[in-house]
C-alpha positions in Angstrom: 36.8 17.4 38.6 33.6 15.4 38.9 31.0 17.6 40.4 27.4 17.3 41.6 24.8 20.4 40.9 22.1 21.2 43.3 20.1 23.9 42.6 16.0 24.3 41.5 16.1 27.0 39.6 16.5 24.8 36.0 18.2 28.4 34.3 21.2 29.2 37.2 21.3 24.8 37.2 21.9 25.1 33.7 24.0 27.8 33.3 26.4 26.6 35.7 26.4 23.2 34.2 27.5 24.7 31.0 29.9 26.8 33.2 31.4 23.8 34.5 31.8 21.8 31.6 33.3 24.1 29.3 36.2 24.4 32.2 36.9 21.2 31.5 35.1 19.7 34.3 32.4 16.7 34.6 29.2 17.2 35.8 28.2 13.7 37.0 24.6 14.4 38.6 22.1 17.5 39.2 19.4 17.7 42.2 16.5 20.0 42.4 15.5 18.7 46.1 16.9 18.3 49.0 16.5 14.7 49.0 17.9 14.2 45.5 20.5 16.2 46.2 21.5 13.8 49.5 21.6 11.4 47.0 23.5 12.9 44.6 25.7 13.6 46.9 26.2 10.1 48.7 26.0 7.8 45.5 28.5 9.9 43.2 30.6 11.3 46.5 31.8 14.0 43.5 35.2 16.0 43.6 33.3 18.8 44.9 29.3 19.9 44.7 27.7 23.2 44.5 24.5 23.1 46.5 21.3 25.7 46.7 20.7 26.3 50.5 16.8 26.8 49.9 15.3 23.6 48.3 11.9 22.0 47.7 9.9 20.5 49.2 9.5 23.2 52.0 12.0 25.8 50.3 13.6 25.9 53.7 17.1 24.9 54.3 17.1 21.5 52.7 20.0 22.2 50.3 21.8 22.7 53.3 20.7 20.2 55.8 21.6 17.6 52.6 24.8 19.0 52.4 25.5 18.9 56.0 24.1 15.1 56.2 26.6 14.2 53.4 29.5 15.3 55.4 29.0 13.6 58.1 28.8 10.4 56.0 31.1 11.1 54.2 34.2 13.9 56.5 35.9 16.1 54.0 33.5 15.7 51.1 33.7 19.0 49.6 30.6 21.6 49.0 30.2 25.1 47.9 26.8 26.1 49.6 25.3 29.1 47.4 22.5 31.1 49.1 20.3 34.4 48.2 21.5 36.4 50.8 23.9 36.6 53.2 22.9 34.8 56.4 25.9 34.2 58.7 24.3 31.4 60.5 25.3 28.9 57.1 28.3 30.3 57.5 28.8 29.0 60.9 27.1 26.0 60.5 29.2 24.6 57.5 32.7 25.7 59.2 31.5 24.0 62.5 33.2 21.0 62.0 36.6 22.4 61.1 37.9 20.3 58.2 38.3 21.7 54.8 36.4 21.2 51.5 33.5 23.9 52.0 32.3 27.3 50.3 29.3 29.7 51.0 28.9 32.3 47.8 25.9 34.3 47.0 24.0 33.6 43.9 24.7 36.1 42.6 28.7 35.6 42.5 28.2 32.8 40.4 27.9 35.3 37.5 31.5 36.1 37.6 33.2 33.3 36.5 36.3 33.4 37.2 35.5 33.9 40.6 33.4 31.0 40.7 35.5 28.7 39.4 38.5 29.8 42.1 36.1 28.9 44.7 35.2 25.5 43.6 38.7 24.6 42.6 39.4 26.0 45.8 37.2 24.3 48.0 37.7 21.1 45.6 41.0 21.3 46.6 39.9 20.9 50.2 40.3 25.0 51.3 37.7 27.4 52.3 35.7 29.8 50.5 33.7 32.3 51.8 31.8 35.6 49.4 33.7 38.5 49.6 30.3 40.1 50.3 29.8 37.4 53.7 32.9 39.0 54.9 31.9 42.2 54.2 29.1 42.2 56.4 30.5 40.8 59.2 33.3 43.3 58.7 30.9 46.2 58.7 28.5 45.0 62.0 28.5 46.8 64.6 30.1 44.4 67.0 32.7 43.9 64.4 33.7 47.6 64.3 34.5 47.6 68.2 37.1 44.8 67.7 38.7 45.8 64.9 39.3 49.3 66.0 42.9 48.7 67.0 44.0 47.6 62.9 45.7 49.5 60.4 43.9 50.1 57.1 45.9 47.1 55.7 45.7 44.7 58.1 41.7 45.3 57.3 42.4 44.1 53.6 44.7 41.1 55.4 41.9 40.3 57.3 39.0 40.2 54.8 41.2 38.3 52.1 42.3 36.1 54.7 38.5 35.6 56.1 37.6 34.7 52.2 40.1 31.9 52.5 42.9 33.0 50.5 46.6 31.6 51.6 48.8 34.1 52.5 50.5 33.9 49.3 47.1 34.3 47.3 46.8 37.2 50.0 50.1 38.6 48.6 48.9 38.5 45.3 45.8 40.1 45.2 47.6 43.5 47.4 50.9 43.0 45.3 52.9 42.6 48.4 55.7 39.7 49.2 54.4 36.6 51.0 56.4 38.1 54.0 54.9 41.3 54.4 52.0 39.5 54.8 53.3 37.0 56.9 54.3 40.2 59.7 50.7 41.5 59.0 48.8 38.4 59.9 50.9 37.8 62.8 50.4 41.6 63.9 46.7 41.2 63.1 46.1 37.5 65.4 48.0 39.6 67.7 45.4 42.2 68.3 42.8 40.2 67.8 43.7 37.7 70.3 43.7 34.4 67.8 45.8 32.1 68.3 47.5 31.5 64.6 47.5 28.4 62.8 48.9 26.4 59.6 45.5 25.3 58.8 44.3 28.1 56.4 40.2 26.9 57.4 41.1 26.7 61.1 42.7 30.3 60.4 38.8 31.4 58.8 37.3 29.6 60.9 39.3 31.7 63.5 38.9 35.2 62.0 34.4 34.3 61.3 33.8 32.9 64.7 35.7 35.8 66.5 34.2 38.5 63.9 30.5 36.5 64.6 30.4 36.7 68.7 28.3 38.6 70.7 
């Protein structure tokens, strides 16, 4: 894959570049603005980018607001936005316009490697992936709790992996159950939940975030 880096902090830049590349992937440009990383981003229109939300020159949402600028000159172009802490508004903003291609992971997941890499290969590939720790806290919000009152204990695990943006056969996997099983769980799940199901695994997250995310 060729792959852009955004991110200011020149040690996590560095370490992921060295991350990347000894996966076997190319790392065809860094940023450590939000300008260079629109840039970046535009010139090189990489396989898939991983972009710091905060960047200079104000440290506000720059990373972001690059990333979101690229997409919409270039649909589909895929990006794994990291960010310090978990703020469900990126979340919401980045799987807005419903097309694949787009990750938000803390920084702090990008120490495990392995998971790392699924995501961007994931999101490269044009899926969704969301930090099992995002989900998490939508899962555990107050609001959240209310709605999901009415699931079993496994249609819980269902609905986080799914909500990361795992297929239902990666869903299978990870609970060491058949594809079907999880096929009768989803359906159950929708079904209490009210969402209407969809072959589109990110319209399927989008689905499960913006109904977990409503007042």
């Amino acid at each position: 894959m060729r792959i852009v880096v955004a991110e200011d902090l020149y040690l996590l830049r560095d370490g992921m570049v060295r991350l990347i590349e000894a996966c076997g992937h190319q790392v065809v440009a860094t940023a450590a603005t939000g300008p260079e990383t629109l840039e970046a981003l535009l010139t090189w229109r990489p396989d898939v980018a991983v972009v710091d939300v905060r960047m200079p020159p104000a440290q506000s949402d720059e990373g972001l607001r690059a990333a979101l600028a690229a997409r919409r000159e270039v649909p589909g172009l895929p990006v794994l936005v990291l960010s310090q802490h978990v703020e469900q508004l990126y979340a919401r903003e980045l799987l807005d316009d419903g097309a694949g291609g787009i990750g938000y992971f803390l920084k702090e997941s990008v120490f495990d490697a392995d998971q790392f890499m699924d995501a961007l290969e994931r999101v490269a590939a044009g899926g969704t992936a969301m930090d099992p720790a995002v989900i998490a806290k939508l899962l555990a919000s107050g609001s959240s709790n209310r709605r999901l009152a009415g699931l079993t204990e496994r249609e819980h695990s269902v609905l986080g992996l799914m909500a990361e943006g795992l297929s239902n056969q990666a869903i299978g996997q990870r609970l060491f159950l058949s594809e079907s099983a999880i096929s009768k769980y989803t359906t159950s799940m929708f079904g209490k939940l009210g969402i209407t199901d969809d072959d589109s695994s990110n319209r399927r997250v989008l689905a499960v975030l913006t109904y977990l995310n409503r007042p």
